[in-house]
C-alpha positions in Angstrom: -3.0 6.5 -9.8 -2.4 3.4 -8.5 -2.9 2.0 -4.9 -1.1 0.4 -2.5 -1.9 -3.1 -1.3 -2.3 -1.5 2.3 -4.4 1.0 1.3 -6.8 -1.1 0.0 -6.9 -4.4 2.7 -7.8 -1.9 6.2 -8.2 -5.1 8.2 -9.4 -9.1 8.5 -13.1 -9.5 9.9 -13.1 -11.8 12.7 -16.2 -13.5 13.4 -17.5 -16.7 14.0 -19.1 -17.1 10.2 -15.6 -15.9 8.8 -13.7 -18.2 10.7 -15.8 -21.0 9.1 -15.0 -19.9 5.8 -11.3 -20.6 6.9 -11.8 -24.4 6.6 -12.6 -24.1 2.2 -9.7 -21.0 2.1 -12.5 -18.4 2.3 -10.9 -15.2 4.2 -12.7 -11.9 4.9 -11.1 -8.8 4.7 -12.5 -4.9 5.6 -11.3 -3.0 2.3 -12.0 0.3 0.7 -14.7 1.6 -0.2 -13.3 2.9 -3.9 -11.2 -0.6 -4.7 -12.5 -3.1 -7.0 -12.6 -6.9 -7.0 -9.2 -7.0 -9.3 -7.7 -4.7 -6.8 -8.8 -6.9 -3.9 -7.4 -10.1 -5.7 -3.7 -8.0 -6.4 -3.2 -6.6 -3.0 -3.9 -9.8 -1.3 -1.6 -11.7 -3.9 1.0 -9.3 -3.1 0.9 -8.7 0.8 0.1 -12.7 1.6 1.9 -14.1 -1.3 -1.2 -16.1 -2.4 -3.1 -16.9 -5.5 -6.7 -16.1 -5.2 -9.4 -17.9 -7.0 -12.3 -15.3 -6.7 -13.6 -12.4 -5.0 -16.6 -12.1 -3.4 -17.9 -8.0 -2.0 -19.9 -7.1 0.1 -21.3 -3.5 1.0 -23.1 -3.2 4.1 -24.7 -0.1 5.7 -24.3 1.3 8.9 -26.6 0.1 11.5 -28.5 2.5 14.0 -27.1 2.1 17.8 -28.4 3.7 20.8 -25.9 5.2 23.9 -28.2 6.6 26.3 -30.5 8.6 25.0 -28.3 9.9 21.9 -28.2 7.4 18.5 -26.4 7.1 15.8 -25.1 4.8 13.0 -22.1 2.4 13.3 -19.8 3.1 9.8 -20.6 1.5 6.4 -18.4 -0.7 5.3 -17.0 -2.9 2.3 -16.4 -6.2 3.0 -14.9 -8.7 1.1 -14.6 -12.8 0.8 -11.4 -13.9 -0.7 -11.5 -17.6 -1.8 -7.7 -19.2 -2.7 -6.9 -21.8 -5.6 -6.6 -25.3 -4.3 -2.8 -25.5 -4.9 -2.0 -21.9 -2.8 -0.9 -21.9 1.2 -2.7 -20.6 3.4 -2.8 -16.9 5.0 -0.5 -17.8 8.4 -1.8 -14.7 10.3 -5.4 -16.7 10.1 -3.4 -20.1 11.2 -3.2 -18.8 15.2 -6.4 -18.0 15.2 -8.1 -21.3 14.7 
C-alpha cells in the first residue's frame, strides 16, 4: 500500500538552524514516523515539483517538560533534511519566509 505525498510530509520545521540550511537548498520537513528516505525524496518531488539530491533523517525523542507540578514528554519525532540538485528551483513556500 502506497502513501500519499501528504501523508508522509506533516509539516516544515521552522527554526533558526533550518532557516540557514535554506541558503545551500537544505529544507527541513516533520515526516512520518513509518516513511523512508526514498519516500521522503518522492513526496517532496511530487508536492513541490523539485528534484532532490539527498535525504538526510533524523529521529529525535521526546523531551521531558514540566507544567506545574505535573511532567511529561513533548512527542517524538522524525525529522528530515532535504538537500535539492544545483539545477532545481527553490521551495516558494520557504521564499516568504526569509
Amino acid at each position: 500500500m502506497s502513501k500519499a505525498a501528504q501523508d508522509i510530509i506533516l509539516r516544515p520545521v521552522i527554526t533558526e538552524k533550518s532557516m540557514d540550511g535554506i541558503a545551500d537548498k537544505k529544507y527541513t520537513f516533520e515526516v512520518a514516523k513509518s516513511s523512508n528516505k526514498i519516500e521522503i525524496a518522492n513526496a517532496v518531488e511530487s508536492l513541490f515539483g523539485v528534484k532532490v539530491a539527498k535525504v538526510n533523517t533524523i529521529n529525535t525523542k521526546g523531551k521531558l517538560r514540566r507544567y506545574g507540578r505535573y511532567e511529561g514528554y513533548t512527542s517524538a519525532v522524525k525529522k528530515a533534511v532535504v538537500t535539492l540538485t544545483d539545477d532545481s528551483k527553490t521551495i516558494e513556500f520557504f521564499d516568504g519566509m526569509m
